[in-house]
PADOLUM-775409 format. One record per residue: residue number from 1; chain; x, y, z of N, C-alpha, C in turn. Coordinates in steps of 0.1 Angstrom, whole numbers, always signed. Atoms other than C-alpha are relative to their C-alpha. Layout:
REM PADOLUM-775409
+-----+--------+-------+-------+-------+-------+-------+-------+-------+-------+-------+
| num | chaine |   npx |   npy |   npz |  capx |  capy |  capz |   cpx |   cpy |   cpz |
+-----+--------+-------+-------+-------+-------+-------+-------+-------+-------+-------+
| NUM |      A |     X |     Y |     Z |     X |     Y |     Z |     X |     Y |     Z |
...
+-----+--------+-------+-------+-------+-------+-------+-------+-------+-------+-------+
//
This chain:
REM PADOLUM-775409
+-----+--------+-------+-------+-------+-------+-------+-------+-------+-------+-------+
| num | chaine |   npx |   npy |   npz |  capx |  capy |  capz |   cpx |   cpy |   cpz |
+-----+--------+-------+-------+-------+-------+-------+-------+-------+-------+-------+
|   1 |      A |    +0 |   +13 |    -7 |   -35 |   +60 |  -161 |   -14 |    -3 |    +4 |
|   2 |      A |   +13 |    +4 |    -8 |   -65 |   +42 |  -153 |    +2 |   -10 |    +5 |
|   3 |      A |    +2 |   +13 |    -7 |   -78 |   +20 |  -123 |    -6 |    -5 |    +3 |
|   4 |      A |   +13 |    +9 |    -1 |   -98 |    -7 |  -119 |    +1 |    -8 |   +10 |
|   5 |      A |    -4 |   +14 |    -5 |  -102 |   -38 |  -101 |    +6 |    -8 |    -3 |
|   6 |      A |    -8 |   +10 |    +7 |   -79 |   -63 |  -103 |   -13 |   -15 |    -2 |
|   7 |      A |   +10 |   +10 |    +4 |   -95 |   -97 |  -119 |   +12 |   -15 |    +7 |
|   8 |      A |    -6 |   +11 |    +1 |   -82 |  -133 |  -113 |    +7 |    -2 |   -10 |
|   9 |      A |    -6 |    +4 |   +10 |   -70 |  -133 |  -149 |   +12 |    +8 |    -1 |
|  10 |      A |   -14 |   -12 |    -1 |   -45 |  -106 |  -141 |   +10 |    -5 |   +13 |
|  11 |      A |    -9 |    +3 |    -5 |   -27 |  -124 |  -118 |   +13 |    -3 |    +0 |
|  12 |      A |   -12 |    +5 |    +1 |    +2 |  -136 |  -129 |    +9 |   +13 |    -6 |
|  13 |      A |    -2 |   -13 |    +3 |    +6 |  -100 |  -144 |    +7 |    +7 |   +13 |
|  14 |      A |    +2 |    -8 |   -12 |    +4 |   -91 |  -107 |   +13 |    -2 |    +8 |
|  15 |      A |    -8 |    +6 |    -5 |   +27 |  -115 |   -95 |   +15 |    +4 |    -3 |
|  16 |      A |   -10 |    -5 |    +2 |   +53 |  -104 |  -116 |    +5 |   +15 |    +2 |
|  17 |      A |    -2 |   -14 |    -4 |   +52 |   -67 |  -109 |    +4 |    -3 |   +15 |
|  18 |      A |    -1 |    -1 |   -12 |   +55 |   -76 |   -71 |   +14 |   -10 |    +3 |
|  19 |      A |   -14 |    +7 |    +0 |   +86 |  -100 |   -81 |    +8 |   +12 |    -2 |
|  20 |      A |   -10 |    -7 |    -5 |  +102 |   -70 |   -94 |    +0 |   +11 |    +9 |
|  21 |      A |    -6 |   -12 |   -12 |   +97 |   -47 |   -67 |    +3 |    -4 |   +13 |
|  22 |      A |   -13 |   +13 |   -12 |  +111 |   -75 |   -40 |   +12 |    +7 |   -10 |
|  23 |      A |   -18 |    -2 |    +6 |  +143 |   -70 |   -64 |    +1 |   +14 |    +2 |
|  24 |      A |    +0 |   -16 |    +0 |  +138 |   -29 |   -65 |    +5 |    +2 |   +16 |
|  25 |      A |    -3 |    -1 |   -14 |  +135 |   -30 |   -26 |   +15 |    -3 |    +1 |
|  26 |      A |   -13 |   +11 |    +2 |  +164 |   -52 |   -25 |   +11 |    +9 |    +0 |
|  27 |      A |    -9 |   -12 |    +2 |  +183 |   -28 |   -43 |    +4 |   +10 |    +3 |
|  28 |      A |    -1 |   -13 |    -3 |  +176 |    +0 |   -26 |    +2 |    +2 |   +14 |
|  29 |      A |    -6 |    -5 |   -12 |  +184 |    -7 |    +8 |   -12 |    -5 |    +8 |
|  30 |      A |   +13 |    +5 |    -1 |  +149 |   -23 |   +18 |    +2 |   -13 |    -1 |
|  31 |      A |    -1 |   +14 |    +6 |  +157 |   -63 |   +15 |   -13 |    -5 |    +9 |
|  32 |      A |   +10 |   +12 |    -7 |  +134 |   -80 |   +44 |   -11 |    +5 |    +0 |
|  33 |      A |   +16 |    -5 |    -2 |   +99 |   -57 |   +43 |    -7 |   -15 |   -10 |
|  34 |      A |    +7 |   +13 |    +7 |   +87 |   -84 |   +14 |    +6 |   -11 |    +1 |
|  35 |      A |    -7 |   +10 |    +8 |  +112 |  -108 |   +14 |    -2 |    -8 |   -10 |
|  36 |      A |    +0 |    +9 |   +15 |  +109 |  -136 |   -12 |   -12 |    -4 |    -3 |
|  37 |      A |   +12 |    +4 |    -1 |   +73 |  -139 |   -11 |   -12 |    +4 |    +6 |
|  38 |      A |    +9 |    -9 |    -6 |   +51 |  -115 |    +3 |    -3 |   +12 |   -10 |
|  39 |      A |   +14 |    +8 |    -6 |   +27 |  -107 |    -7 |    -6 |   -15 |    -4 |
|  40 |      A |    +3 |   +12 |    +4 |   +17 |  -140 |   -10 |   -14 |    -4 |   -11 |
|  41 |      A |   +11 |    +4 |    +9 |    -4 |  -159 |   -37 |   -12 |    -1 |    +8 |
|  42 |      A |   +17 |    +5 |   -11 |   -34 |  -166 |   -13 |    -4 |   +15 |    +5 |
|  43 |      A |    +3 |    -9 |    -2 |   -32 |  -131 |    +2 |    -7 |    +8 |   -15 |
|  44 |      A |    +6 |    -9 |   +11 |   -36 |  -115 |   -34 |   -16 |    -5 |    -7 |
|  45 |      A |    +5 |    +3 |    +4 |   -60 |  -137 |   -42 |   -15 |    +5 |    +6 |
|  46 |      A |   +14 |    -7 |    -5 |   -85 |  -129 |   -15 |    +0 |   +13 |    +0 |
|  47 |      A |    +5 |   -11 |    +5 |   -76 |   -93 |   -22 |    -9 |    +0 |    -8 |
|  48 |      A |    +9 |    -2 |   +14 |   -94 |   -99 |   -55 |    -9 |    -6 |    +4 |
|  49 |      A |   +11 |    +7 |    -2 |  -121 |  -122 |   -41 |    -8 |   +10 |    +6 |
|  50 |      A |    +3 |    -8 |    -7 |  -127 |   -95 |   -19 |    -5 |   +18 |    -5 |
|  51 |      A |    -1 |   -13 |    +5 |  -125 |   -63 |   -41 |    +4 |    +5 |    +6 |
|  52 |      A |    -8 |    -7 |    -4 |   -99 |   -49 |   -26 |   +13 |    +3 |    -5 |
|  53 |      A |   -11 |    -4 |    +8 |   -71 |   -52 |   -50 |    +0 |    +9 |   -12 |
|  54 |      A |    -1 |    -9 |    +3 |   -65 |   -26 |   -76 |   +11 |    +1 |   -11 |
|  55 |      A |   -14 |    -3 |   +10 |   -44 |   -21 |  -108 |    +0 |   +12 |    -9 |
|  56 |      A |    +2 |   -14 |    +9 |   -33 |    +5 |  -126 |    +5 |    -2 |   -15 |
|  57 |      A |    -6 |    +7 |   +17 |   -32 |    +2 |  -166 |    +7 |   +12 |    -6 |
|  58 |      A |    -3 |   -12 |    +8 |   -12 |   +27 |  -189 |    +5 |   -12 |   -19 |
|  59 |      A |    -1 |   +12 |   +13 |   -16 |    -1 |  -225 |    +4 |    -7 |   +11 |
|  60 |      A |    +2 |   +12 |    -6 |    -9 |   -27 |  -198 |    -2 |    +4 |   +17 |
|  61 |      A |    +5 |    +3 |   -17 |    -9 |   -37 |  -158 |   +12 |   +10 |    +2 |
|  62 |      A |   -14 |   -10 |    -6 |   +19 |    -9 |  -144 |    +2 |    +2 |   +13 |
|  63 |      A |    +2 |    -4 |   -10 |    +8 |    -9 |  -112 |    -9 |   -11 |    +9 |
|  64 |      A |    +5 |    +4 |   -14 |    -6 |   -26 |   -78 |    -4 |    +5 |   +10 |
|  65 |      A |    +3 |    -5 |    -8 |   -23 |   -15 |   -50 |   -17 |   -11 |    +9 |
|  66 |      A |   +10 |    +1 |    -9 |   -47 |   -30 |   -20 |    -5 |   +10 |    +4 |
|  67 |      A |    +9 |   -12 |    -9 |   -76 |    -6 |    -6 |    -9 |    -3 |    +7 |
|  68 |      A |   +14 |    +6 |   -14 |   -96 |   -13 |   +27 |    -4 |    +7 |    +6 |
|  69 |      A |    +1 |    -8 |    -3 |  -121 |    +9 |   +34 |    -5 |   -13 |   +19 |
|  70 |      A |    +5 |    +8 |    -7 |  -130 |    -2 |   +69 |   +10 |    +1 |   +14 |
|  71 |      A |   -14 |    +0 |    -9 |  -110 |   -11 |  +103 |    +8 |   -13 |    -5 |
|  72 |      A |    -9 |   +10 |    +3 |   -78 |   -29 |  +100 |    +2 |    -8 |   +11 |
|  73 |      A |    -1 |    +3 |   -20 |   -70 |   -51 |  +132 |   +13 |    +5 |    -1 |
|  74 |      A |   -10 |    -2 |    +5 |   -35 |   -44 |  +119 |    +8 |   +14 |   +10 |
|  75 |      A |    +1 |   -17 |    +0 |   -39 |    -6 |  +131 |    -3 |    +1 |   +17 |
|  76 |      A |    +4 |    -1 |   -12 |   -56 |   -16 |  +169 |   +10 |    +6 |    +8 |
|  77 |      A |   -14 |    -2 |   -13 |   -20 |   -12 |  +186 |    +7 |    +8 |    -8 |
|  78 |      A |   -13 |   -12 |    +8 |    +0 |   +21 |  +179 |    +3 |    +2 |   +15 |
|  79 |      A |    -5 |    -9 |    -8 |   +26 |   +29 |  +200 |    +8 |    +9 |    -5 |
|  80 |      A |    -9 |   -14 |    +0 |   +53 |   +60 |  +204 |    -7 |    +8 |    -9 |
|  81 |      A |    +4 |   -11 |    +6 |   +23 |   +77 |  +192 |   -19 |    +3 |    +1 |
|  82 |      A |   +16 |    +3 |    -1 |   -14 |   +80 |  +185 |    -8 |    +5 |   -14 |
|  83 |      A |    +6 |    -2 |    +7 |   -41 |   +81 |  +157 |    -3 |   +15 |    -2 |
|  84 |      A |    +6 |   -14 |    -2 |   -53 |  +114 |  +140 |   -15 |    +0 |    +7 |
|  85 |      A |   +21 |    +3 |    -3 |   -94 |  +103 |  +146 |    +1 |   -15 |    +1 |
|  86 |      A |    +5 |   +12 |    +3 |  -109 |   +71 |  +151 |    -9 |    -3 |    -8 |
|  87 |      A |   +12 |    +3 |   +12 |  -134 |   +77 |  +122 |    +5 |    -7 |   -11 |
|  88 |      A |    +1 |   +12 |    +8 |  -143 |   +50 |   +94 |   +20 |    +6 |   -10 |
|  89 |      A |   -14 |    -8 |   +10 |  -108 |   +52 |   +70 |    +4 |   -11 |   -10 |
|  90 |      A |    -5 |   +13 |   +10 |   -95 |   +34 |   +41 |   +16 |    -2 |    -1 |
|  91 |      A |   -15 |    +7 |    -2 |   -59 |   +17 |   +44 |    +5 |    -4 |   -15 |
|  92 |      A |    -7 |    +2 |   +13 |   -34 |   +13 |   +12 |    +8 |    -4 |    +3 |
|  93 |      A |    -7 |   +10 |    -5 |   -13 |   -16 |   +16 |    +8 |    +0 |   -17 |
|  94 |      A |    -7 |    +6 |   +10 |    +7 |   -33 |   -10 |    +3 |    +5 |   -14 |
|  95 |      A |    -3 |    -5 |   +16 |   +15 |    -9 |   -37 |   +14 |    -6 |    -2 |
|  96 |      A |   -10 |    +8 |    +3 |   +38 |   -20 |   -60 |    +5 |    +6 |   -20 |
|  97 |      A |    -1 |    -3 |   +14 |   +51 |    -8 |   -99 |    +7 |    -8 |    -7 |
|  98 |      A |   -10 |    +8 |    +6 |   +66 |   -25 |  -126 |   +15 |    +9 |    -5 |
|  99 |      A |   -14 |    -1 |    +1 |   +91 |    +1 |  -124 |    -1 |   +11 |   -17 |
| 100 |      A |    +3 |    -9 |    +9 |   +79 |   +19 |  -158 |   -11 |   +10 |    -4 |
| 101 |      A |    +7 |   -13 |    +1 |   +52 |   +43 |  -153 |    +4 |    +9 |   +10 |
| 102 |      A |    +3 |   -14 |   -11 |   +55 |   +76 |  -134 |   -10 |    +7 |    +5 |
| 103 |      A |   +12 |    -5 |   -10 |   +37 |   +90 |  -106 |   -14 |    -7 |    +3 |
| 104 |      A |   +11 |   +10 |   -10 |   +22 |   +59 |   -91 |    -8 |    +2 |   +10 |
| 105 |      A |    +9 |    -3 |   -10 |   +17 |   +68 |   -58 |    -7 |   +12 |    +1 |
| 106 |      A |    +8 |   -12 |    +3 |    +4 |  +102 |   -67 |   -15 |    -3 |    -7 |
| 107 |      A |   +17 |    +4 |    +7 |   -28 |   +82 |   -89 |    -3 |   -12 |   +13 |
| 108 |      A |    +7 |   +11 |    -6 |   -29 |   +58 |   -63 |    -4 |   +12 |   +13 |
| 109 |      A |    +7 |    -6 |   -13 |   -36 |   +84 |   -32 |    -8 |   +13 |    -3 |
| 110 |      A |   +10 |    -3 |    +3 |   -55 |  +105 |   -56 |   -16 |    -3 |    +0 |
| 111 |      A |    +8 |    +6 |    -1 |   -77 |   +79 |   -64 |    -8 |    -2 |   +13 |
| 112 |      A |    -1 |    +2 |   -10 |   -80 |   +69 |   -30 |    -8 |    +8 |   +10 |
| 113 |      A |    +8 |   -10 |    -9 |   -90 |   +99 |    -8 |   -10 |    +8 |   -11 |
| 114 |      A |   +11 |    -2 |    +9 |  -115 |  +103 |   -40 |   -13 |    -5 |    +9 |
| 115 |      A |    +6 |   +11 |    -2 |  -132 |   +74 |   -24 |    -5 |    +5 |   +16 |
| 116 |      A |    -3 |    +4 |   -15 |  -125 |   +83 |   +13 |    +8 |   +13 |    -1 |
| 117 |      A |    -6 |   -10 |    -5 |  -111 |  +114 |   +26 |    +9 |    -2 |   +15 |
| 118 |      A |   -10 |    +2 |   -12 |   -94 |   +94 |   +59 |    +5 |   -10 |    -6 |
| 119 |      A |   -11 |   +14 |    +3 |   -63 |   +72 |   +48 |   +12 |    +1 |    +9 |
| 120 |      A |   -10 |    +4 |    -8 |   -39 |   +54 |   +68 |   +10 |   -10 |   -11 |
| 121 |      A |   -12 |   +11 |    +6 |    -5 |   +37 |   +54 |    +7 |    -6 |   +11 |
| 122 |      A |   -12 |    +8 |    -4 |   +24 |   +18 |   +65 |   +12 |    +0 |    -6 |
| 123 |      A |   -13 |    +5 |    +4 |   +57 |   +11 |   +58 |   +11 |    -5 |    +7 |
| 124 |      A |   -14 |   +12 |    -8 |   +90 |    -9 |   +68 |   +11 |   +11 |    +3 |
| 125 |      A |    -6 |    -5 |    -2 |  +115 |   +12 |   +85 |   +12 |    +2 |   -11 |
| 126 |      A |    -3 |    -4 |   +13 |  +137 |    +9 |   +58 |    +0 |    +5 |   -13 |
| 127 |      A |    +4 |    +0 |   +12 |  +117 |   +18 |   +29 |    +4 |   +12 |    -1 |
| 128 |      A |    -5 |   -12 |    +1 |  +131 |   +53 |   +27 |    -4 |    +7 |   -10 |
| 129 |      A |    +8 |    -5 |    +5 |  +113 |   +58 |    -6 |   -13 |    +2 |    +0 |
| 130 |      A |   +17 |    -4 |    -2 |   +81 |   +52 |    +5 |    -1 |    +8 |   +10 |
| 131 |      A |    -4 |    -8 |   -15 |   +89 |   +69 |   +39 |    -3 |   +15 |    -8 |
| 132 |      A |    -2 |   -18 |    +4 |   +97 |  +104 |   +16 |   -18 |    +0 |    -9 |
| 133 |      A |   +13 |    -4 |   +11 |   +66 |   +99 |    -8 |   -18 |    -1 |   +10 |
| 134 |      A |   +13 |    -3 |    -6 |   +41 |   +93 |   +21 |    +0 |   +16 |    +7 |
| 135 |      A |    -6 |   -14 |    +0 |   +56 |  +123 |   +33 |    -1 |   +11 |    -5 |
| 136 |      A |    +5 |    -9 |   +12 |   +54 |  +141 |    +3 |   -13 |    +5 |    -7 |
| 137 |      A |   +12 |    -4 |    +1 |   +19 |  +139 |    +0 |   -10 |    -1 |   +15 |
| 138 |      A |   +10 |    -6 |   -11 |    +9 |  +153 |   +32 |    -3 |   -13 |   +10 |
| 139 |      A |    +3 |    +8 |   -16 |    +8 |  +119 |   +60 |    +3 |    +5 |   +10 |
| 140 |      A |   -12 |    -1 |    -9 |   +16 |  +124 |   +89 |    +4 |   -12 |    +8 |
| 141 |      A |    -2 |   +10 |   -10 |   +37 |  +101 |  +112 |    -6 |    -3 |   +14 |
| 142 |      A |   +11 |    +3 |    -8 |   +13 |   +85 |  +135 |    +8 |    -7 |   +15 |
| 143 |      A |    -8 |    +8 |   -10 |   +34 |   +60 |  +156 |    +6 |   -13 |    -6 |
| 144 |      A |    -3 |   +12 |    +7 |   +46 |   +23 |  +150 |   -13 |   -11 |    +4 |
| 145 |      A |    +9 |    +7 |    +2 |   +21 |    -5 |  +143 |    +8 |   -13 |    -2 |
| 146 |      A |    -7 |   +11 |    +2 |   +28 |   -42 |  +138 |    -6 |    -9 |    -8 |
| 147 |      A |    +7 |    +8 |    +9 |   +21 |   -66 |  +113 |    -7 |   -14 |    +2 |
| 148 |      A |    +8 |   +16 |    -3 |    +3 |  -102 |  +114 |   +13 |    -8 |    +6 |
| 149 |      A |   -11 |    +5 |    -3 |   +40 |  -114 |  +118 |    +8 |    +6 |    +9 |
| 150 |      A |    -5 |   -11 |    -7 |   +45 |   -84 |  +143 |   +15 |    +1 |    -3 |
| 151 |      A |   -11 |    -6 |    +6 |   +74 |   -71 |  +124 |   -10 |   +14 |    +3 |
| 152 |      A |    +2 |    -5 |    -2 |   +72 |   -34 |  +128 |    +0 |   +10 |    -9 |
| 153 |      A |    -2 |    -8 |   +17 |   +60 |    -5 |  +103 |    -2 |   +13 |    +3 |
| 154 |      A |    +2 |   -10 |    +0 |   +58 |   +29 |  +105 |   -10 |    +5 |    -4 |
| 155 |      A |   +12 |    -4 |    +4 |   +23 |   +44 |  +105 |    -3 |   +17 |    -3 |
| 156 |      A |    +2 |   -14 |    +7 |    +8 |   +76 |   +86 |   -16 |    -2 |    +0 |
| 157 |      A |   +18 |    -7 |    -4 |   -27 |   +94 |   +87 |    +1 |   +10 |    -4 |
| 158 |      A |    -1 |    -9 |    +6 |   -42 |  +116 |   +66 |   -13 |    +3 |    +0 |
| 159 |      A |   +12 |    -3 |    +1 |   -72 |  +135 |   +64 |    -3 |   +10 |   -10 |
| 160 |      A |    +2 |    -5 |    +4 |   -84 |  +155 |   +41 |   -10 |   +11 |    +2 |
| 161 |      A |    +9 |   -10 |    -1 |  -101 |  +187 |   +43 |   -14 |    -5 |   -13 |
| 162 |      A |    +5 |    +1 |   +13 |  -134 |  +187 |   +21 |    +0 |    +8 |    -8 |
+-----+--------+-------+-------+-------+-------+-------+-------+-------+-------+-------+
//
């Protein structure tokens, strides 16, 4: 699998991978974290304006992912808990598959702490497979965080040894 930046012309590629993993969610017991339109066209777009969006090819697009090295404001308020460090860290938001490649999040949090050895995630109290897979690759549970729409997400922190 390889990953690049995503471009403007890969959008609609994008769009569709993140239509079906609303329906995947959906399915699995997860319905409101995206609902019908999150992430939105304007958000993805300044992802890419921004170089912060991220795709992963295997012969086509298979994959989605935002990366922000940097502070999030997103991250300022944790309660029922507390950060590992307050050093620089890069955030992975919006992964997403089309549902046919294997061991996404494992190339996307390789890549990742390639770049940056502190990463922070998120997720929706429901998401129960993202919950085991941040899990599974060593996060730990940080506290709860809130989103722009202060809905509430479960936060993780990882550091890596060098």
């Amino acid at each position: 699998m390889e990953i690049r930046l995503a471009k403007l012309s890969d959008l609609d590629k994008i769009l569709k991978i993140y239509d079906y993993a609303r329906e995947f969610m959906k399915n699995t017991g997860n319905p409101t974290q995206w609902k019908d339109s999150e992430p939105s066209k304007k958000t993805l777009i300044n992802d890419i304006e921004n170089k912060n969006l991220y795709v992963i090819e295997e012969n086509e697009i298979v994959a989605v992912f935002a990366f922000i090295i940097g502070y999030d404001t997103t991250y300022s308020y944790i309660e029922n808990g507390e950060w590992l460090s307050d050093e620089i860290y890069g955030t992975i938001h919006r992964i997403a598959s089309n549902g046919k490649a294997k061991g996404v999040f494992s190339t996307v949090i390789s890549y990742c702490k390639f770049v940056i050895k502190h990463l922070r995630i998120d997720t929706h109290k429901d998401n129960k497979i993202m919950q085991h897979l941040i899990s599974k690759h060593g996060f730990k549970k940080c506290g709860i965080i809130y989103t722009t729409d202060n809905t509430p997400r479960i936060a993780y922190e990882k550091i890596e040894e060098n």
